[in-house]
C-alpha positions in Angstrom: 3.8 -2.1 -6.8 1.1 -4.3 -5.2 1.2 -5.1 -1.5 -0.9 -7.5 0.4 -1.7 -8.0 3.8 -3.4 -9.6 6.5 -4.7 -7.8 9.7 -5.6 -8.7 12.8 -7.6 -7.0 15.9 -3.9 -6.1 16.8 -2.6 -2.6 14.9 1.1 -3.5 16.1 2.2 -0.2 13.8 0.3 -1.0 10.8 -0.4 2.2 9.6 3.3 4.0 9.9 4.4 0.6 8.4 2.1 0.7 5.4 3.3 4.4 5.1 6.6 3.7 5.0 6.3 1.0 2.0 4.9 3.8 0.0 7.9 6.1 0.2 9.7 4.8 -2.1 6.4 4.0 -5.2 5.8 8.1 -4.9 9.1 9.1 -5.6 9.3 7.1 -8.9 9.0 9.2 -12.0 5.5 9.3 -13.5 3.7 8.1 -9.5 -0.2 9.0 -10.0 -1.0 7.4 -6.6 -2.5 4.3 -5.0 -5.9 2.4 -4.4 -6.1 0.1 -1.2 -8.9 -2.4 -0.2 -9.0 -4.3 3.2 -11.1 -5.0 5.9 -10.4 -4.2 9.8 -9.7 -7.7 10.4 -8.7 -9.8 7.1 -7.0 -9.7 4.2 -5.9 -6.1 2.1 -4.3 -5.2 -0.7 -2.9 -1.8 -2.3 -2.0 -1.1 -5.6 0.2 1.8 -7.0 -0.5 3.9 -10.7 2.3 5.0 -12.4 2.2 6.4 -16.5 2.9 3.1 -17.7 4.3 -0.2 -16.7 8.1 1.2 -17.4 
């Protein structure tokens, strides 16, 4: 799963969002976990690992 953003000086729930749109990648069989890049106020993006790309 890859999810990209945009942020703005404004949280407006960010972080229990971003949270909550990982739920569902860790409970997938063979989950190894995620890497995320982004910048207080600009662009972002989060990747999630899995065993392979089944």
């Amino acid at each position: 799963m890859v999810f990209t953003s945009v942020r703005t000086a404004h949280d407006n729930g960010y972080g229990e969002t971003a949270g909550r749109l990982l739920e569902p990648a860790a409970g997938q069989p063979g989950f190894r976990g995620v890497d995320s890049a982004d910048g207080a106020d600009g662009p972002g993006i989060t990747v999630s690992h899995g065993k392979s790309e089944e």
